[in-house]
Each structure stands twice: as C-alpha cells, then as structure tokens.
C-alpha positions in Angstrom: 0.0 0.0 0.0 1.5 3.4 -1.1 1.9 5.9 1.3 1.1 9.4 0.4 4.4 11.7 1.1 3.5 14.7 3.7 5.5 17.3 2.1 3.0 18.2 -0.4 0.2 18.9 2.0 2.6 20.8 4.5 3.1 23.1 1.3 -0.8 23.9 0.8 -1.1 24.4 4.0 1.1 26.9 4.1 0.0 28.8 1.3 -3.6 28.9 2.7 -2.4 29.7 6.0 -0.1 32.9 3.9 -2.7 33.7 2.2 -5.3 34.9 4.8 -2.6 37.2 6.8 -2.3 40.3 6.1 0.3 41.5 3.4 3.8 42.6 4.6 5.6 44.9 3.3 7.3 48.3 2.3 5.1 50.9 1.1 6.1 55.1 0.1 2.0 55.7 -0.1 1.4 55.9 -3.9 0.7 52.6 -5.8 1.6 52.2 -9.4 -0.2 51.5 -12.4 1.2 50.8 -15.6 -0.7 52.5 -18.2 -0.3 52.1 -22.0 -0.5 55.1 -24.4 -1.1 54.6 -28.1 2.5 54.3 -29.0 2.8 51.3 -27.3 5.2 52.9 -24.7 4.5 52.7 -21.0 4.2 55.1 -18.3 4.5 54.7 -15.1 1.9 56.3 -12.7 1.7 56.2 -8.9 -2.2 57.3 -7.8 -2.3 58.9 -11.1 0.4 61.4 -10.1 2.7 62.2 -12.4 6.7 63.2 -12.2 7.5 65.8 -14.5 11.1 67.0 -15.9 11.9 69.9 -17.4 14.6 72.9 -18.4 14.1 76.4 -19.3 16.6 76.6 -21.5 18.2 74.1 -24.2 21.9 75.6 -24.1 23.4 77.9 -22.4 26.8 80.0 -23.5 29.0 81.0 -21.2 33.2 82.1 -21.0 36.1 80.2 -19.1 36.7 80.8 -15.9 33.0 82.2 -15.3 30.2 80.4 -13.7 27.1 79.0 -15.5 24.0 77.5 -14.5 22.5 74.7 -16.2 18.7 75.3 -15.6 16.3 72.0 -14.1 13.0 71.7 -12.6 10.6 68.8 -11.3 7.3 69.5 -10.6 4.3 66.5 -9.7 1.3 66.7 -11.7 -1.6 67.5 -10.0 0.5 69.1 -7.1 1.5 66.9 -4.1 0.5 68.4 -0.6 3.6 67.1 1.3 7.2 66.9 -0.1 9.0 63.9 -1.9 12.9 62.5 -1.2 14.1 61.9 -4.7 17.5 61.3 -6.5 19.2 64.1 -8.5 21.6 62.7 -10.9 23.6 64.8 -12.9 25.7 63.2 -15.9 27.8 64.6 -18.6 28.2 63.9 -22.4 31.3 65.3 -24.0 30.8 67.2 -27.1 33.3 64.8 -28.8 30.9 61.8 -27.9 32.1 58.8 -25.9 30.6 57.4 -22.0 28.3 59.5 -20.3 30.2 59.9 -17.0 28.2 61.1 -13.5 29.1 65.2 -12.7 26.9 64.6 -8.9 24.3 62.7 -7.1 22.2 63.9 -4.4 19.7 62.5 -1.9 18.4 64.7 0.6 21.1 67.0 1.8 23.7 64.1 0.8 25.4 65.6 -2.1 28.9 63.7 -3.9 30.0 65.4 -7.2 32.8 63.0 -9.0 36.1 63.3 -11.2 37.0 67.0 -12.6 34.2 68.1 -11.5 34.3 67.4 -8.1 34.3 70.5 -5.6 33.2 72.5 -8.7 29.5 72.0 -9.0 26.5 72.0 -6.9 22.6 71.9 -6.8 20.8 75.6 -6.8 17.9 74.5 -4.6 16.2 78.0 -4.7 13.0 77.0 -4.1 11.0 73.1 -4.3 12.0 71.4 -7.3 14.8 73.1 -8.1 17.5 70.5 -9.4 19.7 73.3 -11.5 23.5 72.7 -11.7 25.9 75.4 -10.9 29.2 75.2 -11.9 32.1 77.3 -11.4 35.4 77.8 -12.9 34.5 76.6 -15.9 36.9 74.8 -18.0 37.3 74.7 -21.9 36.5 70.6 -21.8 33.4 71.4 -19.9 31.8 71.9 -23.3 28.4 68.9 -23.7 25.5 67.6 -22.9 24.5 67.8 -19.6 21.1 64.9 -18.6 19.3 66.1 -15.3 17.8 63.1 -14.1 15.1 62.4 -11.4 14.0 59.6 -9.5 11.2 58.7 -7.2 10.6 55.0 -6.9 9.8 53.6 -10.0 9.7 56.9 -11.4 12.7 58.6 -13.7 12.2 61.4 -15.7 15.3 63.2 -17.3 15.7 66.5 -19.1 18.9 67.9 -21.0 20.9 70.9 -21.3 24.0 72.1 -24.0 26.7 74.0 -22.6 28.9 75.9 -24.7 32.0 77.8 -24.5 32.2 80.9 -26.4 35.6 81.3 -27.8 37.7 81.7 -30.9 39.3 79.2 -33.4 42.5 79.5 -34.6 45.1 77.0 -36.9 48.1 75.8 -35.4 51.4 74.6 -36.8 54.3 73.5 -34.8 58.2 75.2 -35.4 59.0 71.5 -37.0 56.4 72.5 -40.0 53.5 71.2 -41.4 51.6 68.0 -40.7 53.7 67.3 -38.3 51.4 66.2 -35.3 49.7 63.5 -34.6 46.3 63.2 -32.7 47.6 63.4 -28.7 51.1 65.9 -29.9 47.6 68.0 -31.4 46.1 67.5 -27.8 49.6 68.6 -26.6 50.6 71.8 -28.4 47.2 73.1 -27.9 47.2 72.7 -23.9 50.7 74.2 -24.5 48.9 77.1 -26.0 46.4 77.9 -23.2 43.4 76.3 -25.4 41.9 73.1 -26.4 41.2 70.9 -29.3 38.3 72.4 -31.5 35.6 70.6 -32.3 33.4 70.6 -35.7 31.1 72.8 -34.3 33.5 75.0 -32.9 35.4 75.1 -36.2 31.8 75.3 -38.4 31.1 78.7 -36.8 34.3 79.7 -37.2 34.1 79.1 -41.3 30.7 80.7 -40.7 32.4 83.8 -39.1 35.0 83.9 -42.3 38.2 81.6 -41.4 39.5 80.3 -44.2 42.2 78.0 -43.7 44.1 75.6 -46.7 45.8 73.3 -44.3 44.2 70.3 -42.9 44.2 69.8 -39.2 43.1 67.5 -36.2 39.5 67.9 -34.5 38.8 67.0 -30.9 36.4 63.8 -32.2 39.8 62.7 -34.1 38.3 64.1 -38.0 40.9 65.8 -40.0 39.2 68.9 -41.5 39.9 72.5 -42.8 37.4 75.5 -43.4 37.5 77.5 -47.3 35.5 80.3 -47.5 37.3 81.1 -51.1 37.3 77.9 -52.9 40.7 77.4 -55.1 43.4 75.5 -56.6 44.8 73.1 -54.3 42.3 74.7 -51.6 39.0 72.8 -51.0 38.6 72.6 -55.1 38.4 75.7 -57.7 34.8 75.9 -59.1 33.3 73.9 -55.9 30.9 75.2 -52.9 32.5 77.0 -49.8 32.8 74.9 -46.8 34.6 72.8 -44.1 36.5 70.3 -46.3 36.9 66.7 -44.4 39.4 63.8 -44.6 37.2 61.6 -42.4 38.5 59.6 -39.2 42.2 58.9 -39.4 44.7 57.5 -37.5 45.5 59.1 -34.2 48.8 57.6 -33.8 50.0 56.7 -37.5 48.8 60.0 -39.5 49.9 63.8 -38.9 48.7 67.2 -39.6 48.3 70.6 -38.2 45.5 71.8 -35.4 42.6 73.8 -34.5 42.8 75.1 -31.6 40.0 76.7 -29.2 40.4 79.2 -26.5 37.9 81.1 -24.6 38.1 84.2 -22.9 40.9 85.6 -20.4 41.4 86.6 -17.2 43.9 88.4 -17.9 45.7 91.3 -20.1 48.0 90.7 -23.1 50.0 93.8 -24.2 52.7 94.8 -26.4 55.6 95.4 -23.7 57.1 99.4 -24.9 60.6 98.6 -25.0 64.0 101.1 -25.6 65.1 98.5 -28.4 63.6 95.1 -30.0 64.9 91.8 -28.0 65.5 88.5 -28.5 63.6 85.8 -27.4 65.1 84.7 -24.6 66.0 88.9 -23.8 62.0 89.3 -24.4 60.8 86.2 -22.1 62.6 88.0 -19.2 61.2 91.4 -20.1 58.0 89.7 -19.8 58.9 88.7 -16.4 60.3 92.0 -15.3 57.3 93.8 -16.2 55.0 91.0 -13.7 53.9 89.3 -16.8 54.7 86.3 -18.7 55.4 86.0 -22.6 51.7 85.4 -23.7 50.6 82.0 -25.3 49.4 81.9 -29.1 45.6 81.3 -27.1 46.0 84.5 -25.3 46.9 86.3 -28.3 44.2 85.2 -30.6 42.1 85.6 -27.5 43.0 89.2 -26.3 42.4 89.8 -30.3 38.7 88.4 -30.4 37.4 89.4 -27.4 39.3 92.8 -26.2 39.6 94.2 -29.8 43.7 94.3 -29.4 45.2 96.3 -32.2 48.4 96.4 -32.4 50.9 96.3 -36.3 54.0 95.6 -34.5 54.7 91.4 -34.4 55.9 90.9 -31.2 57.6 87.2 -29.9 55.3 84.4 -28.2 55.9 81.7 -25.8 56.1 78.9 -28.2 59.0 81.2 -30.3 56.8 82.6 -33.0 55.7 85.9 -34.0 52.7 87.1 -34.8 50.6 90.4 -34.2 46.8 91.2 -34.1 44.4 93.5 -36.3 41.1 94.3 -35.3 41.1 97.5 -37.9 43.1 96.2 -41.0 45.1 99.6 -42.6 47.7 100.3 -45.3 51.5 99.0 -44.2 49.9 96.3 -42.2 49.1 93.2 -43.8 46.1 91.8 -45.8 43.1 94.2 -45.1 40.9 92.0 -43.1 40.9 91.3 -39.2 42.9 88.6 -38.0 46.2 87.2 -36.2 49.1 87.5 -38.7 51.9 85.1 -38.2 55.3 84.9 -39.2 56.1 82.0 -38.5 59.3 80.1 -36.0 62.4 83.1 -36.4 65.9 82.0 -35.5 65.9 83.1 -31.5 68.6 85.3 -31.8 66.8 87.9 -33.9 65.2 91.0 -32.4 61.7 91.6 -32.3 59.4 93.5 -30.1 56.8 91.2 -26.9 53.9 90.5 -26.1 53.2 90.1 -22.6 50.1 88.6 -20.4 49.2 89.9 -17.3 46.6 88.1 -15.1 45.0 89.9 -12.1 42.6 89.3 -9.3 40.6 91.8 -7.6 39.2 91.6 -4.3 37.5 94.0 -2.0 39.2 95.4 1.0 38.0 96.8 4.6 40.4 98.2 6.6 40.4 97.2 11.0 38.6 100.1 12.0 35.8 98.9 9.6 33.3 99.7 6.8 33.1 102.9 4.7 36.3 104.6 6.7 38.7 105.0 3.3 39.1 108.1 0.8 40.1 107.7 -2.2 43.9 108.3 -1.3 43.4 106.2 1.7 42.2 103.6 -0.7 45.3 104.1 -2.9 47.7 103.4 0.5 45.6 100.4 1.5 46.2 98.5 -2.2 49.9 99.3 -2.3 49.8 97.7 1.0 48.5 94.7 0.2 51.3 94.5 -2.9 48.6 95.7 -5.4 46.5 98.7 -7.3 43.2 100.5 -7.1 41.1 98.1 -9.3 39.7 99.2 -13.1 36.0 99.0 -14.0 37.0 96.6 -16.3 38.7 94.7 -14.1 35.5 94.8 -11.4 33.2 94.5 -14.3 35.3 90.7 -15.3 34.9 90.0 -11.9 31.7 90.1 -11.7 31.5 88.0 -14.8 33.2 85.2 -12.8 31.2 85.4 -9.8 32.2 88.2 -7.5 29.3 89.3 -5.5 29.9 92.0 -3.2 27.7 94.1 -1.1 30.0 97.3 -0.1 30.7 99.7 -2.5 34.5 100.6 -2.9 36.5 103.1 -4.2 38.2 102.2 -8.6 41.1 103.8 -10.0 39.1 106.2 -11.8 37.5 107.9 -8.4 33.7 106.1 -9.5 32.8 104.3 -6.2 30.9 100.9 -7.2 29.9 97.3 -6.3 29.1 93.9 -8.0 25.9 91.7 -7.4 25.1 88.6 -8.9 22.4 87.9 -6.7 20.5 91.2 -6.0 18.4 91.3 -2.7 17.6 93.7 -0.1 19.1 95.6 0.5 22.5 94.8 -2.0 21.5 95.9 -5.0 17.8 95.8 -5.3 15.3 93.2 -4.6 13.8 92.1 -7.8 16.4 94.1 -10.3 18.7 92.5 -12.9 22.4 91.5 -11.6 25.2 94.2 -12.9 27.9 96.5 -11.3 26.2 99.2 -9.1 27.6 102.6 -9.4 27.1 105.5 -6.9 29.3 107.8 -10.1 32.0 109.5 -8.9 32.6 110.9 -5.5 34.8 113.3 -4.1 38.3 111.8 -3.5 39.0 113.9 0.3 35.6 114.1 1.8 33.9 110.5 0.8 34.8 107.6 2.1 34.2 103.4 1.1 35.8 100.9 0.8 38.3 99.5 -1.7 38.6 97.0 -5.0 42.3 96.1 -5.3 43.8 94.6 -7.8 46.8 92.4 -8.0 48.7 90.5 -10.4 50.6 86.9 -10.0 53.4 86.4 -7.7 57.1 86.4 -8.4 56.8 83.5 -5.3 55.1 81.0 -3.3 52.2 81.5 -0.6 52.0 79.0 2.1 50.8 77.8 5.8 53.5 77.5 7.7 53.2 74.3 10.1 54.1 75.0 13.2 53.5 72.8 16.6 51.6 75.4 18.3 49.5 78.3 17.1 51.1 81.9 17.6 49.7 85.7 17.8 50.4 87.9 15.4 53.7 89.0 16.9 54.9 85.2 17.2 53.3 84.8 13.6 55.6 87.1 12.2 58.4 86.4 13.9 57.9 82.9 12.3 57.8 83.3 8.7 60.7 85.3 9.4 62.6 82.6 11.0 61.8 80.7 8.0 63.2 82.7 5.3 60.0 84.7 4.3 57.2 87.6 5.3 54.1 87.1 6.3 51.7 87.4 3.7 50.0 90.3 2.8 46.1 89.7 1.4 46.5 90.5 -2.4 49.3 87.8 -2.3 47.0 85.5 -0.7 44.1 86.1 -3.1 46.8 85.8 -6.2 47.5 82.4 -4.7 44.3 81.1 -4.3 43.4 82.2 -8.1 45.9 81.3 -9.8 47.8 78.9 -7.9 45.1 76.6 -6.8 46.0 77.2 -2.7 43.8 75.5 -0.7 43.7 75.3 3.0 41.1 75.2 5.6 42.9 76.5 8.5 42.7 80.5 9.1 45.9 82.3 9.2 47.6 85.6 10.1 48.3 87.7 7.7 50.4 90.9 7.6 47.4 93.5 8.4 46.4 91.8 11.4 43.5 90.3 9.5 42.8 86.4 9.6 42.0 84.7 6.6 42.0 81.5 4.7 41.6 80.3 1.0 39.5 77.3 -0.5 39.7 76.0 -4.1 37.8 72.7 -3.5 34.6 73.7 -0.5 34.2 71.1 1.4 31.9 70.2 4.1 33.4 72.1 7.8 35.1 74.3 5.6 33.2 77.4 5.5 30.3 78.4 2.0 30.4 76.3 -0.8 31.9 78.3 -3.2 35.6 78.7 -4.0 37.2 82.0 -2.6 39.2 83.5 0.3 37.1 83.7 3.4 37.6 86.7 5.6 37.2 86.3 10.1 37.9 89.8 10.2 40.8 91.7 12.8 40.5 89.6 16.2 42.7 90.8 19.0 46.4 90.2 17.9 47.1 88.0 21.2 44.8 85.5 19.7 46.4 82.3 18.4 46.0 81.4 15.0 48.1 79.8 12.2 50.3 81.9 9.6 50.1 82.3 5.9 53.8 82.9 4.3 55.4 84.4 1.3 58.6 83.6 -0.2 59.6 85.8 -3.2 62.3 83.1 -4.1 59.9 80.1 -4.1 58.2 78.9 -7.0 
C-alpha cells in the first residue's frame, strides 16, 4: 500500500495559512499602475500622479573661468500636498561623444560630485523642485551635454541641457612644420597654447564667421578637416561650394597634420611690452617677467584679439617662439586688409623683435580694521599698495563680476567712481527684484567721501603657504615665524593671487600681515566654510589671539 508523502500537503497548507494574513511589506504611499498610451510605450503612474522633468533653457553659453548655470526643474502633476525624497543625478556627455560619466548625485542633503568636477558643482535648490546645476570655474573641456535626471521610486524622468563655451578658433602649426602632429602631440601643443582641441562645431562657426584655412588639421572627435570660404586650386577645389572640407576619421597615432585650436576668454591682459630696443627671445621672455607678466601663449593672443579688440601692427615674440601680431582695424602697411592674427612664423631666436606680454590679475574688496566705509580715495590708494597691489579698473571689477564676485559694499576704482558687483540682488544689495550688474554711486569726491576698496593684484614672483608650526602663535609670534623661516608674512592680495591662480587651498585661518585672519578654498568642502571657492575673511580679532600663519617667499616657486 503506497503511502502518500506529507511534504505536499505541508506546502498547501502553508500557502492557505499565507494567504489569509495580512500582506507585509514596504510601502512610500502611492501605488503604481502601468498605463499604456497609443505608441505602445508605458508610463509609469503612482495614484495617477505624475513626475514631470523639465529645463528652461536648451543651451546655455557662457566664458572660461566664469560660472554657469544649467537650468532644471521637477514638478508632480496635480501638485503633491507634502514633499518627496528623490534622486538628482547629474551626468555629462562630452561634445566629442564617448561614455556618459556622472558630474553629482544627491539624496536629501547628501550631495557627492565626482572626477574633474568634483568640488566644482552643486545643486541651486532655490525653491521646491529646483535641481539646476551650478558650476564654477568653468573649464574649456566642460563643453556637452548635460542629462538632469530624477528619481522617485519607479519613477525617472530626465531633461537635458547644452553647454557651450564661447571662444575663438585658430590653426596651429608646430616650429617642425607642417603636418607634423599626430592626434595626442595635437592635444599637446594646444594645452601648450592655453586652449583646447576644436571641435566641428566650434570650427563650423568659425568658417561661418570667415576663417578660411588651406591646411588640414586635427578635431577634438579625431576628424581631420579644414574651413574655405574662397574655394581654389589646391584649396577645397576651384569651381566647388565654400565649406569645411573633411578627410574623415584617421589614424591618431599613424597619421599627422596641423590643429585647430580653441580658446575662450581671459582673465587676464595681453599687451605689447614698450621697449628702448627690440629683443630676443630669450631677452624678451625676461622682459615679460620684469614687467610681472609672462610671454603670452598663441591662445591668449588670438584671445585678447577676439574678445578685447587688441590692435596692435607691431609682431611681437610668443611663448612657443613665433611671431605674430593682431588687427582688429586692418590699414595700409599692415598686412592683408581684413581682421585677423598675422603670423610669421618660427624666427631664429637670436633675432630682435618687439613682446607680447600677459598679465593676469585678481581683484578683491578690501576693509580696513577700524571697519566699513572709513577710506578716501587716497586712503584707498595706500591700503592697495599695501596689500602688494592697485586701485582696481571697471574693467577689471566689471570681469569679476563676470566670474562670480558678488559683493555688497561699495568701494572706491582707479578712476575715483565708487561701485559694487551683485550677482544675486536682494535687499538691500542691489535691489530686490532688479537684474544683476555692477552698481555705481558715479564718482565721489576723493578727500571728503569715504568706502571701501577694490584692489587689484597681479601673479606672484613666489610662493604663498601655511607654515606648520607645533603650536599656534599671535600675530607678533606669527611674524616672527615666517621670518625665522626665510619669508614675510603674507600680505592679502598675495594670498588672493595664490588662491586664483595657484590653486592654494587650505582650511585653517591664518595671520596675515594686516592683522587680518584669513583663509583660501579652491575645492569647499563640508566644515570648511560656504560652498563656493574663494578666500574667506574672520575679520581683525585681538592680535594676542592664536592662529596659524600664511607665508610668502619671493624666491619660491
């Protein structure tokens, strides 16, 4: 007699037994329904609310070295009466194509940004359902596609926003001659060059714009292309359309040709350095230097020329040991009679030629320890030379506030104008409600007024840096010890040149030589004061505090 096995019975049981408890389980309070439209495609639905995605604008232009922000919003459709916890994701698509790589993910108030762009972007969160991206310092490979993605649940909605450098486009060809460079020494010479590798589009408008160029060079996506505007024998074909001419995909490694470069705006000055007699190039890199410049970069030239209208019909020596000059208003005696960058080419180095230098600057306000609005004008004057810099320009305020500075005292300029720069106008800096710009109060009389200050200074001759010490000192002691150890205490313009230009980073506040206590960031961090890059200020505490130091060596590099 067969035997019927109990395992099969213990198994119904249990499923009856299951199946009259009640259900267990997670539950964020909206159920889901998956709904098909007439396309076929589905969409997902939770109590028939909806997450939506979306960005206000579809590009958005902007210089190196500024800040941009790449505008996102999510909204629920109808409205939800209490808020959600979603995911922000942020990715990036480079204009030359490739992986899209994560820029920053945040949950809640937990917010981790990756790779170059880490410490350089964050979320806006202005108001609810604001997911917009701010970057800062922007770089010229920032240029792509940037995805904003949300997700709640099951949900994950995604809208995307182009960001484009505006810059110029200019041919390169090494001293060793033509088509001579193959793919990375094209990545090379351009980075040598203060610029990038253009891309089509970049080099498209440029055509568009009139470059007309008969040798072939490298593009960032690895295409070998040149623009004609003037069709002709052997350049782009006589009889044929205008155009950008392409050789397709080559090589990286085996083939060679020139390079288009792409730079974007400065942050600086290039000039043509007034000299008692021409110089050679090694003569005219150290006039560079003794005038607290630098022999500008082919970039900087062709830059200064597009975007600050220099005109100048002397050629002048360049880092890279050509020489070239710019003309923004083509005349008689000076070359073909259309704008542009003439070169002439790689010289022998011993022949004598005039410079161009670049000078970069940063300006920063100043208050002086017995506090706000206690400067005239030739108080102002004193104040910058004694912080090792100058009254700061409009222009110079004006391309500050173009990169971010946001500034709610108004401060004497070189030209007597008191004025101040808001990016983010409230109440009461600069107007609740009114567009950003540089506030002006006009000009004011120099003896009887009094503001504050915009200095100006330019890089350092040396090195900036926080002395480590066992113990911290007062500002007596403090001096004392950057004495002991070969240098001065810093004075503030030094310590803002450093933190722009030579990437100093530090979270510990420091003495420096006006009694005043400060510290610069690069990369905010959590702990570490705002986050957004700059020096941050504790004012003038009593000078038997104890604090760390900032130092300057003019013989350090």
């Amino acid at each position: 007699m067969m035997v019927a096995h109990p395992r099969p019975l213990l198994v119904i049981l249990l499923q009856l037994l299951l199946s009259c408890l009640p259900a267990l389980g997670y539950s964020n309070r909206f159920f889901y329904q998956d709904i098909l439209n007439g396309n076929g495609n589905g969409e997902i639905h939770f109590n028939g609310v909806k997450l939506h995605v979306d960005s206000s604008q579809p590009s958005v232009f902007a210089l190196r070295g500024s800040n941009a922000t790449l505008p996102c919003r999510y909204w629920y459709e109808p409205e939800l009466s209490s808020p959600r916890r979603v995911r922000v994701k942020w990715s990036w698509l480079p204009v030359v194509g490739g992986h899209e790589t994560d820029v920053l993910v945040a949950i809640g108030p937990r917010i981790h940004s990756f790779g170059d762009f880490r410490d350089r972007v964050r979320l806006r969160q202005d108001s609810p359902g604001d997911a917009s991206l701010v970057m800062t310092e922007l770089q010229l490979n920032d240029t792509g596609r940037y995805r904003c993605e949300v997700i709640d649940g099951l949900e994950d909605k995604s809208a995307t926003v182009d960001l484009e450098l505006r810059g110029v486009v200019f041919p390169y060809q090494p001293p060793h001659g033509r088509y001579n460079l193959t793919y990375h020494d094209a990545q090379q010479v351009c980075q040598e060059q203060d610029s990038t590798l253009a891309t089509f589009e970049q080099l498209f408008q440029a055509w568009e714009e009139g470059l007309d160029w008969c040798n072939a060079g490298w593009l960032a996506d690895g295409t070998v292309q040149y623009p004609i505007t003037k069709p002709r024998s052997p350049c782009g074909g006589l009889g044929l359309a205008p155009g950008v001419r392409s050789y397709g995909r080559r090589h990286r490694h085996l083939h060679r040709y020139d390079v288009f470069c792409f730079s974007s705006s400065l942050r600086g000055k290039v000039y043509y350095l007034q000299l008692p007699q021409k110089v050679n190039l090694t003569e005219a890199q150290q006039a560079c230097f003794n005038d607290g410049a630098q022999i500008a970069k082919v970039g900087q030239l062709y830059a200064a020329w597009k975007f600050m209208g220099l005109d100048r019909c002397d050629a002048g020596w360049l880092a890279d040991g050509s020489l070239r000059y710019a003309i923004t208003n083509p005349r008689r005696n000076c070359g073909p009679m259309e704008p542009g960058v003439r070169s002439f080419g790689f010289p022998p180095p011993y022949q004598k030629h005039g410079v161009y230098c670049y000078s970069a600057v940063v300006v920063f306000p100043y208050q002086p320890p017995h506090g706000r609005y206690n400067l005239t004008y030739h108080d102002a004057q004193q104040v910058c030379q004694e912080q090792d810099s100058t009254l700061a320009t409009f222009e110079q305020l004006f391309q500050a506030w173009e990169e971010g500075l946001n500034w709610c005292n108004a401060g004497w300029l070189a030209d007597g104008t008191v004025q101040y720069p808001i990016t983010k106008p409230r109440r009461p800096c600069g107007g609740l409600g009114l567009a950003p710009g540089v506030r002006s109060y006009g000009s004011r009389h120099r003896h009887l007024h009094r503001y504050d200050v915009f200095c100006s200074s330019s890089p350092l001759r040396g090195k900036v840096y926080y002395l480590q010490l066992p113990q911290k000192l007062n500002l007596t002691e403090a001096q004392q010890a950057c004495f002991n150890d070969g240098a001065q205490i810093a004075k503030v313009g030094q310590l803002y040149v450093a933190w722009r230009f030579m990437g100093l980073n530090h979270c510990d506040a420091g003495w420096l030589a006006d009694g005043s206590l400060r510290y610069p960031i690069t990369k905010p961090s959590r702990n570490c004061g705002p986050l957004e890059p700059g020096v941050r200020s504790f004012g003038f505490p009593p000078p038997y505090q104890k604090h760390g130091v900032y130092c300057y060596s003019a013989g350090m590099q």
